[in-house]
Legacy VTK file of the C-alpha trace (Angstrom):
# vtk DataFile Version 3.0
C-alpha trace
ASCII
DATASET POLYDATA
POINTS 333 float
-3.672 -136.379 16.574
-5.082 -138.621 18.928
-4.067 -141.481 20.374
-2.090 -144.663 18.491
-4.745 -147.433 19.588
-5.571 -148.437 15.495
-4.261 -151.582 15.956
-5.864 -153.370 18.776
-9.226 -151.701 17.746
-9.699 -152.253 13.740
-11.709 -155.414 14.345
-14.031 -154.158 16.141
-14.990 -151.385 13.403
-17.543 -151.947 10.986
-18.724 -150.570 7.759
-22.109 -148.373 8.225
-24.514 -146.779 5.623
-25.556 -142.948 5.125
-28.977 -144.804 5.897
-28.258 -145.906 9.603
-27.366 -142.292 10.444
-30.113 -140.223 10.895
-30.009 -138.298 13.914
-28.077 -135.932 16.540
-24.389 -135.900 15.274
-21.662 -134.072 17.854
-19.045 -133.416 15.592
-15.417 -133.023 16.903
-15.543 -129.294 14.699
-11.637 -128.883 14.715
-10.981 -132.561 13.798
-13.503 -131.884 10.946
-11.600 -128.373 10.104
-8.456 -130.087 9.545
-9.738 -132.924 8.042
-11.667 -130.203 5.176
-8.256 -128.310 4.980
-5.913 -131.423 4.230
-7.848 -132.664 1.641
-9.491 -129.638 -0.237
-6.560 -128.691 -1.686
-5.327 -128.825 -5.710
-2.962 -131.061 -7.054
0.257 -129.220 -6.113
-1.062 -128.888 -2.468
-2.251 -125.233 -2.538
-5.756 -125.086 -1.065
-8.678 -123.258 -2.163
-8.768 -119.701 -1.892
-10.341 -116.228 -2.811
-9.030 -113.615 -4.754
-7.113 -111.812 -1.864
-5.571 -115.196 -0.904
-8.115 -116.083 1.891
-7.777 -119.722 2.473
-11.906 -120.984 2.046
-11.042 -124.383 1.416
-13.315 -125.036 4.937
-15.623 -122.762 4.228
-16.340 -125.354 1.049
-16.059 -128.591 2.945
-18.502 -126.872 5.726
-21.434 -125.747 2.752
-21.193 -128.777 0.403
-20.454 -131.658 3.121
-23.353 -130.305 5.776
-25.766 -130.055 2.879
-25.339 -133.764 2.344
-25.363 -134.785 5.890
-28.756 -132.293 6.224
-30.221 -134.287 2.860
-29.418 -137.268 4.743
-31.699 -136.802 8.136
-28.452 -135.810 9.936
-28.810 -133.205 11.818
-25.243 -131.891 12.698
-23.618 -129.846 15.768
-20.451 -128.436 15.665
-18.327 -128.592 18.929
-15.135 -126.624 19.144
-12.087 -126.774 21.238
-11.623 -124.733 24.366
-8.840 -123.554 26.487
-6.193 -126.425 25.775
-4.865 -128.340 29.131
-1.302 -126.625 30.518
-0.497 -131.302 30.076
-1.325 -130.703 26.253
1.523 -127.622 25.689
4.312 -130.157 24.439
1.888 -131.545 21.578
0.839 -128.099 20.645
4.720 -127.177 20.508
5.360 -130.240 18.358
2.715 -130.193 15.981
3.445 -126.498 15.511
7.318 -127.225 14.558
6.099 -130.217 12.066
3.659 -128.140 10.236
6.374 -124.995 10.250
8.694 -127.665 8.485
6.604 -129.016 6.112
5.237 -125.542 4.944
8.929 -125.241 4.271
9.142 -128.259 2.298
6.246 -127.162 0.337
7.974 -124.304 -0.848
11.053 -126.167 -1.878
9.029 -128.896 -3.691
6.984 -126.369 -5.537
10.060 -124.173 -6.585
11.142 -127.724 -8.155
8.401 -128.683 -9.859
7.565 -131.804 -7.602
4.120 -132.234 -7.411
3.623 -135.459 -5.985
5.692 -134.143 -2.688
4.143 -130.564 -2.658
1.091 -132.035 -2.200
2.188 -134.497 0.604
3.842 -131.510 2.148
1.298 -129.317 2.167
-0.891 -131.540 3.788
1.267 -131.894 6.364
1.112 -128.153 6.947
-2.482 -127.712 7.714
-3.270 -125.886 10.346
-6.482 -124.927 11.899
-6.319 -120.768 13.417
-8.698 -118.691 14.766
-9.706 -117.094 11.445
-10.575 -120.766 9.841
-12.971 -120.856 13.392
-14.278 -117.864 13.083
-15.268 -117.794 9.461
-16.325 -121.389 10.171
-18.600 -120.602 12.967
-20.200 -117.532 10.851
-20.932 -119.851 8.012
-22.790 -122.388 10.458
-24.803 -119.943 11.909
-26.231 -118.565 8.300
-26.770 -122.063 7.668
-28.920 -122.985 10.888
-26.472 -124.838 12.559
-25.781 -125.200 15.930
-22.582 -124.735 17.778
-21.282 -125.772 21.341
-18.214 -123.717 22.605
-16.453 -126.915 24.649
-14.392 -125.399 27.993
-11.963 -127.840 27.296
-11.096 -130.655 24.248
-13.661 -130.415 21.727
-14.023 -134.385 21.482
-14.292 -134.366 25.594
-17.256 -132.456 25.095
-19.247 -134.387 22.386
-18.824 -137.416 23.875
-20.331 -136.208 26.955
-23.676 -134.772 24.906
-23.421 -138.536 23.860
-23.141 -140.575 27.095
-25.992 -137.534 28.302
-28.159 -138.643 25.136
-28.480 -135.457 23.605
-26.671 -136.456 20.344
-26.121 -139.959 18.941
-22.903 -140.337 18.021
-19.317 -138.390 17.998
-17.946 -137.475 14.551
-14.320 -137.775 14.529
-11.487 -139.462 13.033
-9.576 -139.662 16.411
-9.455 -142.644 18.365
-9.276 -140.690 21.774
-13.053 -140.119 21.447
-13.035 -143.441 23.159
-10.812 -143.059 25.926
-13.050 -139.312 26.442
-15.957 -142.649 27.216
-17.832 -141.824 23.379
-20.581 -144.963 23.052
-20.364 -144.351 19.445
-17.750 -143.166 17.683
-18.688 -142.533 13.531
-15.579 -142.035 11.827
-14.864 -140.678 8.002
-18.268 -139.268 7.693
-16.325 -135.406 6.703
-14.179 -137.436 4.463
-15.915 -140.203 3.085
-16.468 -140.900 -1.006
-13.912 -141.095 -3.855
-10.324 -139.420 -3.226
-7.692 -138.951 -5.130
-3.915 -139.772 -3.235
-1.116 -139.955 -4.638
-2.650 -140.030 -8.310
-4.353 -143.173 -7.282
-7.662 -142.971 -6.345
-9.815 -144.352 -3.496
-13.025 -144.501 -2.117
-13.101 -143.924 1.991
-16.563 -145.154 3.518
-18.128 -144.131 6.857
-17.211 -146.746 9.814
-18.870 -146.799 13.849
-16.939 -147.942 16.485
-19.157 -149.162 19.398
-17.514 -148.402 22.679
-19.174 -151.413 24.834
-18.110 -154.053 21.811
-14.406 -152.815 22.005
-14.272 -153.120 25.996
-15.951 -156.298 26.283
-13.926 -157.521 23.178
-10.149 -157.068 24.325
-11.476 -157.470 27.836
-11.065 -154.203 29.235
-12.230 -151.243 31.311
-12.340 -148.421 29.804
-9.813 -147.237 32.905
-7.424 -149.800 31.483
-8.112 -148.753 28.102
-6.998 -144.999 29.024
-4.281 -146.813 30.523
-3.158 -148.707 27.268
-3.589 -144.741 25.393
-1.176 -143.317 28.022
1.757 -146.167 27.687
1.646 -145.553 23.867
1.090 -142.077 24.373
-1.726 -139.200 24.291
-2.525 -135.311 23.394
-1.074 -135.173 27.370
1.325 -137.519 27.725
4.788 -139.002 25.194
3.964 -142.605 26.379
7.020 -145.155 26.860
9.752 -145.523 24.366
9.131 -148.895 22.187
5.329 -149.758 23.622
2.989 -149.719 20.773
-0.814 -150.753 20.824
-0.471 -154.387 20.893
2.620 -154.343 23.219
0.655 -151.980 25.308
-2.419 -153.739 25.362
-0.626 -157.091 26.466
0.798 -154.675 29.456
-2.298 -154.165 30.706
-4.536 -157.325 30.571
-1.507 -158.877 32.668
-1.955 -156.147 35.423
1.487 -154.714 34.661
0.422 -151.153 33.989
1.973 -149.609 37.161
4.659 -151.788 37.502
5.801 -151.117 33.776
4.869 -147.573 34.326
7.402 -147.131 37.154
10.051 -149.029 35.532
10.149 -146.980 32.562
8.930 -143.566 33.973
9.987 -143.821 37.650
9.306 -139.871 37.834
6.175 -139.824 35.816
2.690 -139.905 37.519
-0.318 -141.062 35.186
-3.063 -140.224 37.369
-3.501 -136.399 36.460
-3.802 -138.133 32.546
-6.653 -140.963 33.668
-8.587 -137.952 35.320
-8.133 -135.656 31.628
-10.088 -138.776 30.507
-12.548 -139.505 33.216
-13.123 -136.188 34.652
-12.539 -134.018 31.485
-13.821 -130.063 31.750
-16.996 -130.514 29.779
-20.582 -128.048 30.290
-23.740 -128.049 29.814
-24.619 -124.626 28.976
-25.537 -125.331 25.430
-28.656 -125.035 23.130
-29.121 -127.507 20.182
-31.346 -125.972 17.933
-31.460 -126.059 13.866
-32.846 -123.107 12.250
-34.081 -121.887 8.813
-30.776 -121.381 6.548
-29.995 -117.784 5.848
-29.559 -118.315 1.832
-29.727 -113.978 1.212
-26.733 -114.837 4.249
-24.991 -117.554 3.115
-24.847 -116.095 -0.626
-23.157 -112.941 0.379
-20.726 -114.324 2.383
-19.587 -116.965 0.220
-20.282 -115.778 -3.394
-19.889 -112.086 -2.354
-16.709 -111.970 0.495
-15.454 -115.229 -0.830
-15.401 -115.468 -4.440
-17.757 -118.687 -4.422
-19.680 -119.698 -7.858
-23.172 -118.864 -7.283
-24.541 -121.509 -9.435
-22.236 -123.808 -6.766
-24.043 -122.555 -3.456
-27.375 -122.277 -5.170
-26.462 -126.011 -5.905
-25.633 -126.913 -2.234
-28.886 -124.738 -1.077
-31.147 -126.789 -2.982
-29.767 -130.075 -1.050
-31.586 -128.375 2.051
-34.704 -128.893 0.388
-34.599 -132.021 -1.666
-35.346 -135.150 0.729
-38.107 -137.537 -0.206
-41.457 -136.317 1.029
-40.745 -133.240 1.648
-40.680 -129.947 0.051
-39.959 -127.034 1.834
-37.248 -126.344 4.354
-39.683 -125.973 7.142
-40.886 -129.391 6.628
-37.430 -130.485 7.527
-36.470 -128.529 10.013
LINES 1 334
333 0 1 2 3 4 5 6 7 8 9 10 11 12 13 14 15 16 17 18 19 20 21 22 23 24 25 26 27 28 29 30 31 32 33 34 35 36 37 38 39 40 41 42 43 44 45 46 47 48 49 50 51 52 53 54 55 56 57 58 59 60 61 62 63 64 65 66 67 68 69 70 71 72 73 74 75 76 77 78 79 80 81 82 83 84 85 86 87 88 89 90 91 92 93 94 95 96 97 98 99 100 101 102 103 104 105 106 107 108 109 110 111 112 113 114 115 116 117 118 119 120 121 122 123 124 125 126 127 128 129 130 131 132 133 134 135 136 137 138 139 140 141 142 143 144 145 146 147 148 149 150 151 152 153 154 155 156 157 158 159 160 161 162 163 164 165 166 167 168 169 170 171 172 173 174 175 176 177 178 179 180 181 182 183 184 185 186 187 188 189 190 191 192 193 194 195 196 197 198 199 200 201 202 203 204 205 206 207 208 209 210 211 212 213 214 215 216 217 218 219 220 221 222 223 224 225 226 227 228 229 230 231 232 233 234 235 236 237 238 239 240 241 242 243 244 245 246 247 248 249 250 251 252 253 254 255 256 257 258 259 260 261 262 263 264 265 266 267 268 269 270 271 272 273 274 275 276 277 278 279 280 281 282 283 284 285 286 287 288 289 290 291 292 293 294 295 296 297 298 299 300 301 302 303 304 305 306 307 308 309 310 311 312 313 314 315 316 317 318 319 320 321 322 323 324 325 326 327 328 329 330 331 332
């Protein structure tokens, strides 16, 4: 997912508390979908699930990690992917065949006992389908908050509330967030604290990436930054055989984009990828407003529908509530 830019960019990240957060947070809702999938699973890979072998795993990532984010003054938004670009079909394609293999290899691992490789498997398998959205976006609603339906890529359209200043910062783990022209990019906030991989375990922490500090650090545009994404390749584009970040990024601070470009790719035209990235279909027919969780709601959809433990949610619901100072739900809302 995304685009391979990890290595030019990883000095410029930096470590950031649950403190420095509060505020407007547009998360990138599918990134955050697959991200709750992946990891929410048990040891052999299989992921949560109720009783008729409803997948709920994000339905659990969605109650328990929003409560925290609400407990700590963030106030989420949830933006979802719209019609993909006709440029994007070939990643769709691919991603679809990986998955489809490695729910294969899930099977075979499990019918052999090998844990270790049924879990890596099944990771590898998540997918994100318009039940996991739809149940998602019911659950958000019940708990009071707010959605954005994005025409186009999800992350285009949360880092345009950003650069229009009606939310702080982009949620996401993908690095194309940038190239979309996201000032702030907060990654591993829907995936941050201890983990367990691999039977080792780990603790992930929340990092920003500040999109002025990267450009004026490696020198760049952000039009030559896009260009950099689309040698090493995008959601839209396969990039050039053998260019990596670094390779890429050395390409470009030269002023050997095009010429490299038509070397390699003599047939390929990148302009219809910079304008995905400058010009992306984004709206602004959206209302951000938090309301009053429905807990009668959010009880009978998860504990009732969903097999949930009720002592669980009741748990989660009272992390609505608990923030120093205040009492009562209106008080933070």
């Amino acid at each position: 997912m995304g685009v391979a830019i990890r290595d030019i960019i990883a000095d410029y990240k930096t470590p950031v508390t649950w403190e420095s957060l509060p505020g407007v947070a547009a998360i990138d809702a599918n990134n955050a979908l697959y991200q709750f999938l992946t990891i929410i699973r048990q040891p052999d890979g299989t992921p949560l699930m109720d009783r008729r072998g409803r997948v709920t795993s994000h339905l659990s990532g969605i109650l328990f990690r929003m409560a925290n984010f609400l407990e700590k003054g963030i106030k989420p938004v949830f933006v979802f992917d719209g019609k993909p670009a006709e440029l994007k079909k070939a990643t769709i394609d691919e991603r679809r065949k990986i998955r489809d293999t490695a729910g294969e290899r899930w099977k075979e691992a499990l019918a052999r006992g090998d844990e270790e490789e049924a879990y890596k498997q099944a990771r590898s398998s998540t997918r994100v389908d318009s039940t996991i959205i739809e149940t998602s976006k019911e659950l958000l609603m019940l708990m009071g908050i707010p959605t954005v339906q994005a025409p186009g890529e999800g992350e285009a359209q949360a880092s345009y509330m950003v650069i229009k200043g009606d939310a702080r910062y982009v949620v996401s783990q993908d690095y194309d967030t940038l190239l979309f022209g996201a000032l702030h990019l907060v990654r591993n906030l829907t995936v941050s604290g201890k983990r367990k991989i691999r039977g080792r375990q780990i603790t992930v922490n929340p990092e920003r990436l500040i999109l002025t500090d990267v450009l004026d650090g490696l020198k760049l545009t952000r039009e030559q930054l896009i260009e950099i994404g689309i040698l090493v390749g995008t959601d839209f584009n396969p990039g050039v055989e053998g260019i990596g970040a670094k390779t890429g990024l050395k390409i470009v601070q030269r002023g050997e984009f095009a010429a490299k470009i038509h070397e390699k790719l003599p047939d390929f035209d990148p302009s219809p990828i910079m304008d995905i990235f400058l010009h992306p279909d984004v709206t602004d027919e959206y209302t951000l407003a938090w309301g009053h969780p429905d807990i009668t709601g959010i009880k009978k959809m998860l504990c009732g529908d969903y097999d949930f433990s009720e002592e669980r949610v009741e748990k989660a619901m009272e992390n609505f509530c608990v923030k120093a100072g205040q009492k009562t739900l209106e008080a933070w809302f």
